[in-house]
N, C-alpha and C positions, 0 to 999 in steps of 0.2 A: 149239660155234660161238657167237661173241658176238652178240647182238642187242639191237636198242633199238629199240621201236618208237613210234613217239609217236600220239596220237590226242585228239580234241576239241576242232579246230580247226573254223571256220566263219564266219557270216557272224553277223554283231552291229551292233546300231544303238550308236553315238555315245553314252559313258555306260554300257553293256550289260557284261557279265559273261562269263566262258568259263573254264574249267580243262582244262587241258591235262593229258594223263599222258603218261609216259614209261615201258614196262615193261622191263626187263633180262632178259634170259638169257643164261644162260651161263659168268657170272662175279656174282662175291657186291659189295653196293654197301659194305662193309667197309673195305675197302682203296680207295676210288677216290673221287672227287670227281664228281660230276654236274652237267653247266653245261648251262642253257639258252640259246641263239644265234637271232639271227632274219637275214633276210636280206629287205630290200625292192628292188625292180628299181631295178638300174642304181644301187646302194648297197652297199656294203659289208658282209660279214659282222659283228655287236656283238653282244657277251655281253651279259646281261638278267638272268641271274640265277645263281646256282653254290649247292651244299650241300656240305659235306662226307658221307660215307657213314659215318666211322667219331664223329664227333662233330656232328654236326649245322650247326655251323659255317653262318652264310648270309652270300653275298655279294648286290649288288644294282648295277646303272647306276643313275645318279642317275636318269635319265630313266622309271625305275620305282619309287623308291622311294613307301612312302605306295601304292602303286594295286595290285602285283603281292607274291605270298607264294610262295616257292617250299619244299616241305614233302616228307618222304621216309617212306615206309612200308619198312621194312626186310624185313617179313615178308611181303611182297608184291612185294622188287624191283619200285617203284613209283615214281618223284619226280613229285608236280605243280606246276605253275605256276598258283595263283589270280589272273587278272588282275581287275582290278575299276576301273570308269569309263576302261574304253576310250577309246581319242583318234583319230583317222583315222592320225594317223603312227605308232601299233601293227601297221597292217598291214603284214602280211612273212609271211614261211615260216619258221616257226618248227622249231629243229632241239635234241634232247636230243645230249648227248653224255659220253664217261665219260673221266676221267684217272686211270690209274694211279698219281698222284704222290703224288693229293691236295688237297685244296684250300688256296689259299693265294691272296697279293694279284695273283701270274701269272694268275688263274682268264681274266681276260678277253683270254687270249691261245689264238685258238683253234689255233694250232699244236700246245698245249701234250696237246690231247687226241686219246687213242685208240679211241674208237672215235664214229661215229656214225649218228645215225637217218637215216626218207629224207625226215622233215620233214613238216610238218602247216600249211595255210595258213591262216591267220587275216586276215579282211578285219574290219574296222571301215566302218560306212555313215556318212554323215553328213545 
């Protein structure tokens, strides 16, 4: 059975720090692409970040570049997201998820992915 389950979300002052993970089971992050998505009320789902699993490959929104790192432990089926000087408009429910495909410039299309987590909430205070 596939699984993703993300963890190390909370609450953070304005400027403040957090890493998130994403663990896999089930299927190997080889073959697949790993995107990170968030979703804040009454807004639309937005990629944030993507890796490839068999080359490392990173994509990013601009809206994160410079403040978030997203990184993969292979031996750990593991991807995190380093976010660093959080902004109040970071806060969202942050969700991992896996593509079969692959990663590529599609990554911020979350159609494009098969499986995901059940999401981890990240608030920023101000």
């Amino acid at each position: 059975e596939v699984q993703l389950v993300e963890s190390g979300g909370g609450l953070v002052q304005v400027g403040g720090s957090l890493r998130l993970s994403c663990a896999a089971s089930g299927f190997s992050f080889d073959d697949y692409a790993i995107g990170w998505f968030r979703q804040a009320p009454g807004k639309e789902r937005e990629g944030v970040s993507c890796i490839s699993g068999s080359d490392g490959r990173t994509y990013y929104a601009d809206s994160v570049k410079g403040r978030f790192t997203i990184s993969i432990d292979n031996a750990k089926n593991t991807v995190y997201l380093q976010m660093n000087s959080l902004k109040p408009e970071d806060t969202a429910v942050y969700y991992c998820a896996a593509d079969s495909y692959g990663a590529g410039l599609w990554w911020v299309d979350n159609t494009e992915y098969d499986y995901w987590g059940q999401g981890t909430q990240v608030t920023v205070s101000s």
